[in-house]
C-alpha atoms as an extended CHARMM CRD file, in Angstrom:
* protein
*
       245  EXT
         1         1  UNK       CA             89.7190000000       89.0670000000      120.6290000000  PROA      1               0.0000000000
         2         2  UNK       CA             88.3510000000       91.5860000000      118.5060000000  PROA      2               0.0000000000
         3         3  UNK       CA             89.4650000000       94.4230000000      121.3670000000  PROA      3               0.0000000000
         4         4  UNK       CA             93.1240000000       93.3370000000      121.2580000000  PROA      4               0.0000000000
         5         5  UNK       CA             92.9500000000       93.5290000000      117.4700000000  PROA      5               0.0000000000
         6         6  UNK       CA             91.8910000000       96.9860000000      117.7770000000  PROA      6               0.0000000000
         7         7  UNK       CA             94.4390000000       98.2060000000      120.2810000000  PROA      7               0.0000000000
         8         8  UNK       CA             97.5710000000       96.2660000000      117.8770000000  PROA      8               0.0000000000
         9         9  UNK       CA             96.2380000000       98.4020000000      114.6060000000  PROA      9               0.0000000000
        10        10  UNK       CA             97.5270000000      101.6010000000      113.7020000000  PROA      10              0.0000000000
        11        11  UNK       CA             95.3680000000      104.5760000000      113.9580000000  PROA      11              0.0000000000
        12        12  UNK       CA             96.4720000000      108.2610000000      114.0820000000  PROA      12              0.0000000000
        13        13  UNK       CA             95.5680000000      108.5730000000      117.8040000000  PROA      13              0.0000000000
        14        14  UNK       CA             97.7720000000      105.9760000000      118.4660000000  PROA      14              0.0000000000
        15        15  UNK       CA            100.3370000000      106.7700000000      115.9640000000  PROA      15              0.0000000000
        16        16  UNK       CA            103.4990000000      109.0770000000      115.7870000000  PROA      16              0.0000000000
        17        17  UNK       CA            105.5230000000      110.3260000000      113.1800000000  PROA      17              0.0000000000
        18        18  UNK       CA            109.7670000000      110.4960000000      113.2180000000  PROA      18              0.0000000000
        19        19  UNK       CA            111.1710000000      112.9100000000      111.0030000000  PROA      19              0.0000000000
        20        20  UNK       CA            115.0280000000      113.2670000000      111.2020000000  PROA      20              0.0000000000
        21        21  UNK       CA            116.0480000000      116.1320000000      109.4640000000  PROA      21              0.0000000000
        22        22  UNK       CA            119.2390000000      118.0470000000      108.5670000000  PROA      22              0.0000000000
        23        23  UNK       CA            118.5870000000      121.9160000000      106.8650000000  PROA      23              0.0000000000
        24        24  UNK       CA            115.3530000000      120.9170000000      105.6690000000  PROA      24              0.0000000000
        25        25  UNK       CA            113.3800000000      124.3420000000      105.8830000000  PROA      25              0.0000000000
        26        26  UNK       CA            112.8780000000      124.5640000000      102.1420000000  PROA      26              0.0000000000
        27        27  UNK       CA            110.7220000000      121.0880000000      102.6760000000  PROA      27              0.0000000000
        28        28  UNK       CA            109.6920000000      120.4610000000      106.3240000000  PROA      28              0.0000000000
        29        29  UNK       CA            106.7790000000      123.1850000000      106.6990000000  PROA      29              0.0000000000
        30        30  UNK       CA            104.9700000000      121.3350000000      103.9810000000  PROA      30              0.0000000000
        31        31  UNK       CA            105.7530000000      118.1290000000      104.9390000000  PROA      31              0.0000000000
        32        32  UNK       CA            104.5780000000      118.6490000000      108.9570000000  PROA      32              0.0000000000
        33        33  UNK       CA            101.5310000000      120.2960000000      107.8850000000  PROA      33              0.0000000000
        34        34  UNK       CA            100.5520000000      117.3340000000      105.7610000000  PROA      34              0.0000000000
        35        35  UNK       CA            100.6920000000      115.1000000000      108.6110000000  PROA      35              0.0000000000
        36        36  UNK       CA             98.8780000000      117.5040000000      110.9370000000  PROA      36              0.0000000000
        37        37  UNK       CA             95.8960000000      118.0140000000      108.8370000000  PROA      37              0.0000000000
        38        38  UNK       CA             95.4450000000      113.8900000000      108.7070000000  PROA      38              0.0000000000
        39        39  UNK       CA             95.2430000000      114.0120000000      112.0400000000  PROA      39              0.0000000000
        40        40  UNK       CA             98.8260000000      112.8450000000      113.2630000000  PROA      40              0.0000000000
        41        41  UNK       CA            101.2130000000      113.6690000000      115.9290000000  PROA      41              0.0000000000
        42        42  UNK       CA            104.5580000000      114.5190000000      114.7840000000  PROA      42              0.0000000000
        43        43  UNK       CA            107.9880000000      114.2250000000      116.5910000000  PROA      43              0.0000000000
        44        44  UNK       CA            110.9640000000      116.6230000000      114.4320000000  PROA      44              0.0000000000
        45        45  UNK       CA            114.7250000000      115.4700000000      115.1480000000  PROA      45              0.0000000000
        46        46  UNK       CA            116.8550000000      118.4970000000      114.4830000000  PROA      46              0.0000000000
        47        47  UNK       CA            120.2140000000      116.9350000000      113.6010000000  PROA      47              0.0000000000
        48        48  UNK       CA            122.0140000000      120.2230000000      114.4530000000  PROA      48              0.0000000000
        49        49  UNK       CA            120.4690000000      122.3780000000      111.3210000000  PROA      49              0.0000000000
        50        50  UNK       CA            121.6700000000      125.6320000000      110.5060000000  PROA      50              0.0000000000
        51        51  UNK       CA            118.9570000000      126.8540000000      108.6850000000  PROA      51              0.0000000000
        52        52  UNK       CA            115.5780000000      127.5490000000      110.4720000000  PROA      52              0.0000000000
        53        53  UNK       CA            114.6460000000      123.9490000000      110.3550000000  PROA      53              0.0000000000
        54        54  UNK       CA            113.7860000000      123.7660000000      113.7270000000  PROA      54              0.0000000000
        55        55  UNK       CA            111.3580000000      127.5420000000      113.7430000000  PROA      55              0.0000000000
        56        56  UNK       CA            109.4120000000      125.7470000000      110.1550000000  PROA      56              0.0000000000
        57        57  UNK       CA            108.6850000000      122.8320000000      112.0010000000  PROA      57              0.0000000000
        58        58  UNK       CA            107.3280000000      124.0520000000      115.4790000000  PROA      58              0.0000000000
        59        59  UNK       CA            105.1500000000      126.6160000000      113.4470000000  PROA      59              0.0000000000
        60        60  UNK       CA            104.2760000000      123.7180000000      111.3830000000  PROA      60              0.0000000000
        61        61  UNK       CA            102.7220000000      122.0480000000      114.3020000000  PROA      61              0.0000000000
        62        62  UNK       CA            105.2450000000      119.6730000000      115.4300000000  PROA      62              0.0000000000
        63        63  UNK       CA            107.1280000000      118.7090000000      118.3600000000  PROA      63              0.0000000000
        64        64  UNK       CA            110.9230000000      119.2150000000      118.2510000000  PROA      64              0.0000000000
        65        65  UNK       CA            114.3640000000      117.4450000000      119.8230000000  PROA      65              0.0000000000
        66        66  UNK       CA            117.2370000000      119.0650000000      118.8170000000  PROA      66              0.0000000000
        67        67  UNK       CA            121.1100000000      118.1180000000      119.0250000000  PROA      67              0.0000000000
        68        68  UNK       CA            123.8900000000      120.1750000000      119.3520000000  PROA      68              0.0000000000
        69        69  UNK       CA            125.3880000000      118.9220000000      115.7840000000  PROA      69              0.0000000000
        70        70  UNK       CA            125.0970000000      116.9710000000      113.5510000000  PROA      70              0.0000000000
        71        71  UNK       CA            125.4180000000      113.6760000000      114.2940000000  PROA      71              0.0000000000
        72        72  UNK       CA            123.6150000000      111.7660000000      111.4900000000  PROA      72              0.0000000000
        73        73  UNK       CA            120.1960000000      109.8610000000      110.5430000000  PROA      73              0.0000000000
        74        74  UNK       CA            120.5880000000      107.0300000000      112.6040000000  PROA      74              0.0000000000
        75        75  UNK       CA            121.3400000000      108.9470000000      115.5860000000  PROA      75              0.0000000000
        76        76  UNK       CA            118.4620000000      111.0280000000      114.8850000000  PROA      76              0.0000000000
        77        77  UNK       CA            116.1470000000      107.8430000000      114.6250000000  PROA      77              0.0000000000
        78        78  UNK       CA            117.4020000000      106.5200000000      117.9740000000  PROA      78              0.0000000000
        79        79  UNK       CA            117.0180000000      109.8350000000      120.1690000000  PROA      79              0.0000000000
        80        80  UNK       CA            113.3940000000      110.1730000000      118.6700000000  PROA      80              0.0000000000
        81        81  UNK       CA            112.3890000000      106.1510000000      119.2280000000  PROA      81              0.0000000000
        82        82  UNK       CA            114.2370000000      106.9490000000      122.6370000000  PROA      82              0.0000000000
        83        83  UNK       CA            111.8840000000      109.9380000000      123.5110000000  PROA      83              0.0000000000
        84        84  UNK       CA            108.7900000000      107.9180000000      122.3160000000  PROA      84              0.0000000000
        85        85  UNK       CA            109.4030000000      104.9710000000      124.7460000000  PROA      85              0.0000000000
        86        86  UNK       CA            109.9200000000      107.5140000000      127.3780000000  PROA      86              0.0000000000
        87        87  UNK       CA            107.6840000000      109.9550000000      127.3840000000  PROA      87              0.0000000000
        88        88  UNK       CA            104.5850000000      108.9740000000      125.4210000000  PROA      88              0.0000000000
        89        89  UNK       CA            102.3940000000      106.2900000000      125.1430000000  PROA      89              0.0000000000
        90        90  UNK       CA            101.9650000000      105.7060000000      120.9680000000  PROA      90              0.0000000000
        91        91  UNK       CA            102.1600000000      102.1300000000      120.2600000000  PROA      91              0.0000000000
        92        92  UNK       CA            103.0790000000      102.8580000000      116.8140000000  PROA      92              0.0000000000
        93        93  UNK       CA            105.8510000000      104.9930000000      115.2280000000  PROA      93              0.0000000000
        94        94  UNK       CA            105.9480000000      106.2730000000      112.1190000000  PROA      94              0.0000000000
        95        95  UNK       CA            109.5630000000      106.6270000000      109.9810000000  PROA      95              0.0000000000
        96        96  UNK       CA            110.0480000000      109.1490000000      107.3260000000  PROA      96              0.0000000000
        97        97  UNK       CA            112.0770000000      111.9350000000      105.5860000000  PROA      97              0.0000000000
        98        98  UNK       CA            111.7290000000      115.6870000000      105.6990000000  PROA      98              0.0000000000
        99        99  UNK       CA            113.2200000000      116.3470000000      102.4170000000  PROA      99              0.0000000000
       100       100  UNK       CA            109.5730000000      116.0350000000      100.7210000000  PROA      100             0.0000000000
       101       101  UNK       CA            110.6140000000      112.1360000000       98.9780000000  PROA      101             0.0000000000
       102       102  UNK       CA            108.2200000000      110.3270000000      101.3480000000  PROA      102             0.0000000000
       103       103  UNK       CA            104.3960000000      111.1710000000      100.6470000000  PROA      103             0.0000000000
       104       104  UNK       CA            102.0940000000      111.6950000000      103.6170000000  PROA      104             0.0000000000
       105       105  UNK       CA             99.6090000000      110.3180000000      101.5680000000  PROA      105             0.0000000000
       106       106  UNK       CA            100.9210000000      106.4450000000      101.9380000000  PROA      106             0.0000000000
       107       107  UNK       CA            100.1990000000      105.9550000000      105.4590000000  PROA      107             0.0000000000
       108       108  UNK       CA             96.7290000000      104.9890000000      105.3280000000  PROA      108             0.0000000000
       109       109  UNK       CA             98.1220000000      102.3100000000      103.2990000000  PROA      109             0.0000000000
       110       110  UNK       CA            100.7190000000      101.2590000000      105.6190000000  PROA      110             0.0000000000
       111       111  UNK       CA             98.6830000000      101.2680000000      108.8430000000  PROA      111             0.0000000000
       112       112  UNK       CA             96.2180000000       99.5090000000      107.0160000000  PROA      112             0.0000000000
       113       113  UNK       CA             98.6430000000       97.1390000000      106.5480000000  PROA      113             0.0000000000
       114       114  UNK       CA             98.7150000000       96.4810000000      110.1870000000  PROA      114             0.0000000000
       115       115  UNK       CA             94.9930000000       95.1220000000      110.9210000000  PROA      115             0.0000000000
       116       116  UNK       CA             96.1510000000       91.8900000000      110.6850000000  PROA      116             0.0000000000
       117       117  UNK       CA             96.9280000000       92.1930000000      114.5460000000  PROA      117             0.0000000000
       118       118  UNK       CA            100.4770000000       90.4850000000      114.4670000000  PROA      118             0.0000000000
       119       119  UNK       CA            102.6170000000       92.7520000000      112.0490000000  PROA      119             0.0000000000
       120       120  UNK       CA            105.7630000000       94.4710000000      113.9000000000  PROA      120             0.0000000000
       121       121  UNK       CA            106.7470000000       96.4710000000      110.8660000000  PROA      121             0.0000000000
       122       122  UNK       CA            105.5770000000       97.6370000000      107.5610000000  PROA      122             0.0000000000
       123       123  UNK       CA            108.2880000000       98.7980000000      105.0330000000  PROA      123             0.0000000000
       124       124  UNK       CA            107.8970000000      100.7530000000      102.1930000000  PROA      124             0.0000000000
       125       125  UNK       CA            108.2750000000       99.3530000000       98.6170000000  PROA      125             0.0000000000
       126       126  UNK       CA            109.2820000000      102.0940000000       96.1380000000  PROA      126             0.0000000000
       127       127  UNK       CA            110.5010000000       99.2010000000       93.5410000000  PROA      127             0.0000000000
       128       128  UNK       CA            106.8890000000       98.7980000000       91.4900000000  PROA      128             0.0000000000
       129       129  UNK       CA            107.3990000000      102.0760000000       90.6040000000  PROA      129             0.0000000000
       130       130  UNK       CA            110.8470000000      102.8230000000       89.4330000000  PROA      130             0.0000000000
       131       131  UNK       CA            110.2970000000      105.2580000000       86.2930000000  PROA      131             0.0000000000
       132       132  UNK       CA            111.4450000000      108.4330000000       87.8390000000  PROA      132             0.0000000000
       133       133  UNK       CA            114.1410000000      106.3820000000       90.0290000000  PROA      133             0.0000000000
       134       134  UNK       CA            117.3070000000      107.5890000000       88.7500000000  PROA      134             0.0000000000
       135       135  UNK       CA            119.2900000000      104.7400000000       87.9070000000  PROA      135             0.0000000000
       136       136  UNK       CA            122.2120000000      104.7470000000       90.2000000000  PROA      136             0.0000000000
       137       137  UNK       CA            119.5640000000      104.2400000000       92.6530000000  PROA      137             0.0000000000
       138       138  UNK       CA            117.5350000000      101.9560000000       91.5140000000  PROA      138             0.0000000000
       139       139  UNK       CA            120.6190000000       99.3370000000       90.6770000000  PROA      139             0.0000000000
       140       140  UNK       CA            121.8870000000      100.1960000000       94.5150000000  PROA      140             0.0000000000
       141       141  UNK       CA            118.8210000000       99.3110000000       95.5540000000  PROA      141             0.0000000000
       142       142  UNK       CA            117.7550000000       96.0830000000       93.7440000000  PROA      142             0.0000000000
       143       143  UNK       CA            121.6690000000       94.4790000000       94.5930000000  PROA      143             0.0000000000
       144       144  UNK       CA            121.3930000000       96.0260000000       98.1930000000  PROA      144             0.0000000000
       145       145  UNK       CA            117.3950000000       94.3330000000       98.6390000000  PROA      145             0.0000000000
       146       146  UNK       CA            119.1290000000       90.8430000000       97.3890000000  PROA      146             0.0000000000
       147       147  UNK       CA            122.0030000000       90.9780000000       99.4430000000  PROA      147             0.0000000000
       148       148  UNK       CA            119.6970000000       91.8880000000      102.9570000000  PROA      148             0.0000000000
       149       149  UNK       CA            116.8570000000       89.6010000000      102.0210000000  PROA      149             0.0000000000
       150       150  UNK       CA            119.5610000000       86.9200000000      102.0370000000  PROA      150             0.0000000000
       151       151  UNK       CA            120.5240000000       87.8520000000      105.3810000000  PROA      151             0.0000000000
       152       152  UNK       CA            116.9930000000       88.2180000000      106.9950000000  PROA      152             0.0000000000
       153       153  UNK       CA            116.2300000000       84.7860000000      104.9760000000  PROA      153             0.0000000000
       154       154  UNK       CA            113.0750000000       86.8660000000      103.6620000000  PROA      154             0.0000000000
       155       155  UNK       CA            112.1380000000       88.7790000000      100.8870000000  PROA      155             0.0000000000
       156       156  UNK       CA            111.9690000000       92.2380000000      101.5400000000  PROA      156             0.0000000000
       157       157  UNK       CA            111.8940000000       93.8330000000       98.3160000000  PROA      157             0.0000000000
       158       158  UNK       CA            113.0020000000       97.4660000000       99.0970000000  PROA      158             0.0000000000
       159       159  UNK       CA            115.5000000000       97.1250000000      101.8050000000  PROA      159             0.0000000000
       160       160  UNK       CA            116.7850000000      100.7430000000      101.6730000000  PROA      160             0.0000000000
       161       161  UNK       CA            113.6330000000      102.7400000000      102.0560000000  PROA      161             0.0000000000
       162       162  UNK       CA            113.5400000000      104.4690000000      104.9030000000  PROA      162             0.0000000000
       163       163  UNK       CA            109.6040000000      104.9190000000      104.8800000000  PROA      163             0.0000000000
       164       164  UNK       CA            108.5250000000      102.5380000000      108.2840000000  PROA      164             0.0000000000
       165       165  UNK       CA            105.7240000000      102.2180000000      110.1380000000  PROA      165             0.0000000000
       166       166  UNK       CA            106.6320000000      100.1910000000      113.5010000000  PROA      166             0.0000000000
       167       167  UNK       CA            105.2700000000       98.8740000000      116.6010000000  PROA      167             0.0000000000
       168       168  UNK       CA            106.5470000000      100.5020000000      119.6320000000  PROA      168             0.0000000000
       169       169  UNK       CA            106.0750000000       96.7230000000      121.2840000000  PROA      169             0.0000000000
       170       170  UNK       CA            108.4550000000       96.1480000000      118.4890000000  PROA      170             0.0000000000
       171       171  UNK       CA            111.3350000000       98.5800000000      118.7810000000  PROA      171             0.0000000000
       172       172  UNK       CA            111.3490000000       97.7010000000      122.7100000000  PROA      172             0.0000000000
       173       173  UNK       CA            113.3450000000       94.6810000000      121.9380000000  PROA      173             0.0000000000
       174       174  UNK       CA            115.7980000000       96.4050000000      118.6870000000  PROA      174             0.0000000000
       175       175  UNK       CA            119.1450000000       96.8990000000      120.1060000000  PROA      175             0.0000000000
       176       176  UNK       CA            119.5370000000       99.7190000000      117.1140000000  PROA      176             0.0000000000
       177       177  UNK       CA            123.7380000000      101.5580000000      117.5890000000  PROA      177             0.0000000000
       178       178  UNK       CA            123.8330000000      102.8650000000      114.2440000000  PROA      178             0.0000000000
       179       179  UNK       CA            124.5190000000      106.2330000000      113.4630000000  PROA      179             0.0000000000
       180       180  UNK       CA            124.0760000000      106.9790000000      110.1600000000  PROA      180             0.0000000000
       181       181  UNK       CA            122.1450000000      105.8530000000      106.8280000000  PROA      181             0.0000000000
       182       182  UNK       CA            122.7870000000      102.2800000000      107.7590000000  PROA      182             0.0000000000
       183       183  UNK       CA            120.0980000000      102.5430000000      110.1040000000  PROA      183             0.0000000000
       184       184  UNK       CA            117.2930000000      101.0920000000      107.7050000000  PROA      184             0.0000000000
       185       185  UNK       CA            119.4940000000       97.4730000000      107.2600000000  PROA      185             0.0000000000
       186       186  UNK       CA            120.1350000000       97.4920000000      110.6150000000  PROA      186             0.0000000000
       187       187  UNK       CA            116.8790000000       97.4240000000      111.7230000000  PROA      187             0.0000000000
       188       188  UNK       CA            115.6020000000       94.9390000000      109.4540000000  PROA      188             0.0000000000
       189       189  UNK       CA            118.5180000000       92.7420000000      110.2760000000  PROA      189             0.0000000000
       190       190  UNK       CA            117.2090000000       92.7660000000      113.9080000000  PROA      190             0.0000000000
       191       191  UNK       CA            113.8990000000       92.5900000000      113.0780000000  PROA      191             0.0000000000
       192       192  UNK       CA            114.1130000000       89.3570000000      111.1870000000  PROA      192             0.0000000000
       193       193  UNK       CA            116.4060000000       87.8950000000      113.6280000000  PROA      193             0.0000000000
       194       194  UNK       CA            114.1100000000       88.3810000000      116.2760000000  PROA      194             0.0000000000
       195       195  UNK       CA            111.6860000000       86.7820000000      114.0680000000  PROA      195             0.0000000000
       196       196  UNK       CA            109.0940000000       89.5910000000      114.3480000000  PROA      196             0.0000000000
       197       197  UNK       CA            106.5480000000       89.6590000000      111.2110000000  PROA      197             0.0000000000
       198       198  UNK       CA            107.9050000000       92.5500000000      108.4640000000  PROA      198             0.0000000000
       199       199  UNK       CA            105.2420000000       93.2580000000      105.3810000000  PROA      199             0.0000000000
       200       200  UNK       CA            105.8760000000       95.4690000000      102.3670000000  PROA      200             0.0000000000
       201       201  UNK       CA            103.5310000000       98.3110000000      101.1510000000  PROA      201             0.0000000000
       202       202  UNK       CA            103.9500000000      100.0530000000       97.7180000000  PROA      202             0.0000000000
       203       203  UNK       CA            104.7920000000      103.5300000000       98.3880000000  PROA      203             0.0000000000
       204       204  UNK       CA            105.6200000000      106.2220000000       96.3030000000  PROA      204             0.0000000000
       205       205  UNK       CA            108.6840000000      108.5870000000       95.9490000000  PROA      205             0.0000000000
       206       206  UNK       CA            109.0530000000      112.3680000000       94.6900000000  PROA      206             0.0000000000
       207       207  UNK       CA            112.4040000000      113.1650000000       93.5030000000  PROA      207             0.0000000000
       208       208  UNK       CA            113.0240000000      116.7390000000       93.2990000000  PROA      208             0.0000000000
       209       209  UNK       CA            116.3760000000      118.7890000000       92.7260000000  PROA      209             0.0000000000
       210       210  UNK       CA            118.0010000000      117.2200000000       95.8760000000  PROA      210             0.0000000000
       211       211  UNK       CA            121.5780000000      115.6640000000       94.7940000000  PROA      211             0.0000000000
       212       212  UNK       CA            121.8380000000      112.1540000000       95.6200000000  PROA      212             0.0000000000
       213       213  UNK       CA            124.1120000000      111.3750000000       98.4330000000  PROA      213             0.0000000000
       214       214  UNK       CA            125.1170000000      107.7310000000       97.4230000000  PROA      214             0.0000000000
       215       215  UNK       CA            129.0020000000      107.9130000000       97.0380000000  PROA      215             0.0000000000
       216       216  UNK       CA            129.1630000000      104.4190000000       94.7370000000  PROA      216             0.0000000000
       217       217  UNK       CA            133.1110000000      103.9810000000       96.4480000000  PROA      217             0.0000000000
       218       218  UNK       CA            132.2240000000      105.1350000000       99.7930000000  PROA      218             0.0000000000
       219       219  UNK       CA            129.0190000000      103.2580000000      100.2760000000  PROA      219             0.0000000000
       220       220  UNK       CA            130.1330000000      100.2070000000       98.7000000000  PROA      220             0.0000000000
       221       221  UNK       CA            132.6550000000       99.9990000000      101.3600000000  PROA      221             0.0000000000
       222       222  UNK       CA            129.9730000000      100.4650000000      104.0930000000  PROA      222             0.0000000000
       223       223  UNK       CA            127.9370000000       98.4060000000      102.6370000000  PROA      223             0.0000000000
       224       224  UNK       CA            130.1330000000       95.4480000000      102.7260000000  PROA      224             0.0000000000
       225       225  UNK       CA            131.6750000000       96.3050000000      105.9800000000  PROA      225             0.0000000000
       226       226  UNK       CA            127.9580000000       96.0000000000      107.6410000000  PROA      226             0.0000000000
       227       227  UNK       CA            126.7600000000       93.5240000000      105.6860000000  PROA      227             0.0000000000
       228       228  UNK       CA            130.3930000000       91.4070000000      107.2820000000  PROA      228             0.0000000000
       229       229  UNK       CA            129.7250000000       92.6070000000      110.5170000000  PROA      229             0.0000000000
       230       230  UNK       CA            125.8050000000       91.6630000000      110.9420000000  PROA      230             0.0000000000
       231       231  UNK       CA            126.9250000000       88.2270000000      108.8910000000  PROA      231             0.0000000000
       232       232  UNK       CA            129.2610000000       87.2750000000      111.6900000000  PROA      232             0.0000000000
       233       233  UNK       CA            127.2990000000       88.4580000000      114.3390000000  PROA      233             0.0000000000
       234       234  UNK       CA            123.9730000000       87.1240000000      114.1490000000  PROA      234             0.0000000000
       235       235  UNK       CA            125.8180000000       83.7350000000      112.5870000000  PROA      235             0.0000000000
       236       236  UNK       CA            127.7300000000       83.6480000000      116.3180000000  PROA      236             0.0000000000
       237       237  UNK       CA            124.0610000000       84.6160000000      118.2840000000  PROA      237             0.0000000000
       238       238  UNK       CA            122.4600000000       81.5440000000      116.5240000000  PROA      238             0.0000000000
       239       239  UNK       CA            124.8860000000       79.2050000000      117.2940000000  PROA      239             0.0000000000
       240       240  UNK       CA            124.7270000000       80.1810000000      120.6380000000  PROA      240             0.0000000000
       241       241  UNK       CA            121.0770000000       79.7840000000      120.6730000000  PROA      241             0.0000000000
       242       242  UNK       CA            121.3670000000       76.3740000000      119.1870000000  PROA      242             0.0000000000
       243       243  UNK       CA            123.7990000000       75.3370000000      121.6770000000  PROA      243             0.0000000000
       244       244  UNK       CA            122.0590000000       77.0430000000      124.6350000000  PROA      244             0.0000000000
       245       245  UNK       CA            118.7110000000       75.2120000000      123.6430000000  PROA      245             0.0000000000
């Protein structure tokens, strides 16, 4: 028992890092190198940059997929889960930035997180520790959290962090299409309708002189249209279930 415990916790031999990135060059070098020097393997997604991106991070120390153009985070997330299952054997993956808002320093934390033996995913909490969270954000956040712990009939306190550490086991059975931002609900969606075992680790963020890309009209409106679209869908797959069983 205490083997299988062992092989089911997250270590950095048996853990990978994600990083989809988009003309990150100012902030990737740093960011890779972190990881390296803990000890971690690291997987870049190049979403088409046009900056030298891709050069930073294979000096850096880190593997690299790159598309042809830029065809968003989600995309990026799927083509490096994709290349995981494929070609590697990690049975845990890592999810996080390149922009230099995700510290490398929190993943101790999460994998610790995962000794438990039965945890599919640990999400990161930014929410106890809001004071440099500018507020546009942090309101987003706190109605988007409410809205998707309804959904997932859970609480998940910081829904739109994109900070995950998952099991590979896990993301086997995550039908994941998105192709953009939306990614992060998504995957929780699926997660907690496949009943799989999500826990929540403080985490910090560092917000530099990036601009925000939260569009309150646009997002709204994307918001709502996948919040409708996961509402109707996963409302149709358990009434299936129900009638199946």
């Amino acid at each position: 028992m205490v083997r299988v415990q062992e092989i089911m916790e997250s270590r950095t031999d048996n853990t990978i890092v994600i990083i989809p990135s988009y003309n990150e060059a100012r902030t990737i070098g740093c960011v890779v190198s972190s990881l390296v020097n803990m000890g971690l393997n690291v997987l870049v997604v190049d979403d088409g940059s046009v900056d030298s991106t891709e050069r930073i991070a294979l000096d850096s120390g880190a593997m690299v997929i790159r598309s042809g153009e830029n065809r968003g985070k989600g995309f990026s997330i799927r083509e490096g889960i994709k290349y995981v299952l494929d070609k590697t054997r990690f049975e845990w993956i890592v999810i996080m930035d390149g922009d230099g808002q995700h510290c490398p320093g929190d993943i101790p934390a999460m994998m610790a997180a995962t000794r438990a033996g039965d945890v599919d995913m640990v999400s990161g909490n930014r929410m106890l520790r809001t004071e440099t969270m500018p507020p546009v954000r942090y309101w987003t956040n706190r109605f988007m959290s409410w809205m998707i712990s309804g959904i997932c009939r859970r609480d998940i306190p910081d829904t739109q962090c994109g900070y995950r550490l998952v099991r590979v086991e896990a993301l086997k059975k995550l039908k994941l299409t998105s192709d953009k931002y939306d990614i992060e609900t998504e995957m929780l969606i699926r997660a907690a309708d496949a009943a799989m075992k999500i826990e929540s680790v403080p985490v910090r963020t560092i917000y530099g002189e990036e601009k925000s890309e939260i569009n309150p009209v646009r997002d709204t409106i994307r918001f709502f249209a996948l919040i409708l679209k996961y509402h109707f869908k996963l409302n149709g797959l358990r009434k299936t279930k129900k009638i199946d069983g």
